[in-house]
C-alpha angles and dihedrals in degrees: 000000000000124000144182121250115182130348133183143186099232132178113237090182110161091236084084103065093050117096120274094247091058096042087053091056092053092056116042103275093306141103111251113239087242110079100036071045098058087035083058096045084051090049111042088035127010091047093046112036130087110239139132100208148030114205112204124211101206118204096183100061116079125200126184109202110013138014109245129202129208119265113181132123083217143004123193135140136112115291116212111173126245088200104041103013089163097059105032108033118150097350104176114235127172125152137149115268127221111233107166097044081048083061097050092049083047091046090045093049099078086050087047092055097246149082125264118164122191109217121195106183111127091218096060096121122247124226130216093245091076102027094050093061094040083064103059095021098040119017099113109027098088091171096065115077129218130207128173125214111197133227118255101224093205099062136088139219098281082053097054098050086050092060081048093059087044093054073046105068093034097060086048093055091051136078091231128127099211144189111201111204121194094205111200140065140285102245116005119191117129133223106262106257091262096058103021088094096059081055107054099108126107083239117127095214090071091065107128102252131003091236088059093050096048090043082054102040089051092049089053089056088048087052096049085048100051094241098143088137083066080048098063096030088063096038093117097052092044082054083071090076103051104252108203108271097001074292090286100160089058096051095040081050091048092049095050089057105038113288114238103350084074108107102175117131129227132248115209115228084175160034113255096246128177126238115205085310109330128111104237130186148148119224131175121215107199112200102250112235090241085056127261091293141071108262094005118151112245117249 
């Protein structure tokens, strides 16, 4: 039987592929937490677990009647951004897919009340939310495979931890070891163009509104403690403050381990910064020994 290993919530920002020099400028002359966090998070865990495959909840790609789930034996090729084409331009990619594990997330999807599709075509685009982290967490390491599920824009929280009970049960029918990554931000408006610039810094006072910052910052606490069950509970008033994706990929990453029976605390690889607006973090989630549930029996 499959199991996760080990699963995060990490910021894929585009500030993190740009040169340190520039990075610096942008923020005052210093390095942003995010990138010596990601190098950390390589270090004290991809390059030390043992797992087969990285699932990727990815908040910038957006679905409409279904959630879909790569497919392909490989995916390589060079990512410019249509979004940012001046920070992130050719970047090389090029990992193993998972499809089989891609079929069994398709097959769990109709028990799970929802809709997942494996695609295969090797001209389905590819989004810097998941290419961004590929490149610190998984350039390297040809034997582990990646695959991205993407996020359905007309559901709803009910309907996201449902994809996360689908990827679930597929995981549990596999024989795969996997990390699960939900890969986007806390609160997520950005500064108007005229004033975004004013606003660049890591600096959380930059965050877009007070009331975003302290709903984030509260949230971080709830995720150090293991609180996910409070998560959940407040969904609605964290809505509020315009979560990426409705924070999908949370939800999709909690479902997949067990929703709010999961008890396993957080470890922090980086500041909570802000980015022109936006509440970005990166936060690690171990397996406990006992399983990602309360009362669970260890495997």
């Amino acid at each position: 039987m499959g199991e996760v290993v080990g699963a995060g919530l990490l910021a894929h920002v585009p500030t993190i592929m740009l040169p340190e020099q520039i990075r610096k400028e942008l923020n005052d002359g210093q390095e942003i937490s995010l990138v010596p966090g990601l190098r950390r998070l390589r270090a004290e865990v991809f390059d030390q677990l043992d797992y087969d495959t990285v699932v990727v909840l990815d908040s910038h790609w957006a679905t409409t009647v279904e959630f879909v789930v790569t497919a392909q034996e490989r995916r390589a090729g060079l990512f410019t951004s249509e979004e940012l084409p001046r920070g992130m331009t050719r970047i090389p990619y090029d990992f193993r897919g998972d499809p089989a594990l891609a079929q069994l997330m398709g097959d769990a999807g109709e028990t799970a009340g929802t809709w997942m599709t494996p695609i295969d075509d090797p001209y389905l685009p590819i989004f810097y939310a998941t290419v961004n982290l590929w490149d610190f967490l998984g350039r390297g390491l040809p034997d582990k495979r990646w695959i991205s599920v993407s996020v359905c824009q007309t559901g709803d929280t009910e309907d996201f931890l449902r994809a996360g009970r689908a990827i679930k049960r597929a995981i549990e029918a596999s024989d795969r070891k996997v990390l699960i990554i939900a890969s986007g931000a806390l609160s997520h408006t950005f500064w108007p163009l005229r004033e975004l610039r004013k606003h660049e810094a890591s600096d959380p006072k930059h965050i877009f509104t007070a009331g975003a910052r302290a709903a984030d910052e509260e949230r971080i606490g709830w995720f150090q403690e293991g609180d996910h069950a409070r998560v959940l509970a407040t969904m609605p008033e964290f809505l509020t403050f315009k979560p990426e994706a409705r924070f999908a990929h949370y939800l999709m990453m909690i479902g997949a381990l067990g929703e709010e029976e999961v008890n396993a605390p957080g470890r922090l690889y980086s500041d909570y910064e802000n980015s022109i607006g936006t509440g970005q973090v990166h936060l690690w989630f171990d397996r406990p020994a006992s399983g990602w549930t309360k009362g669970a029996v260890a495997a």
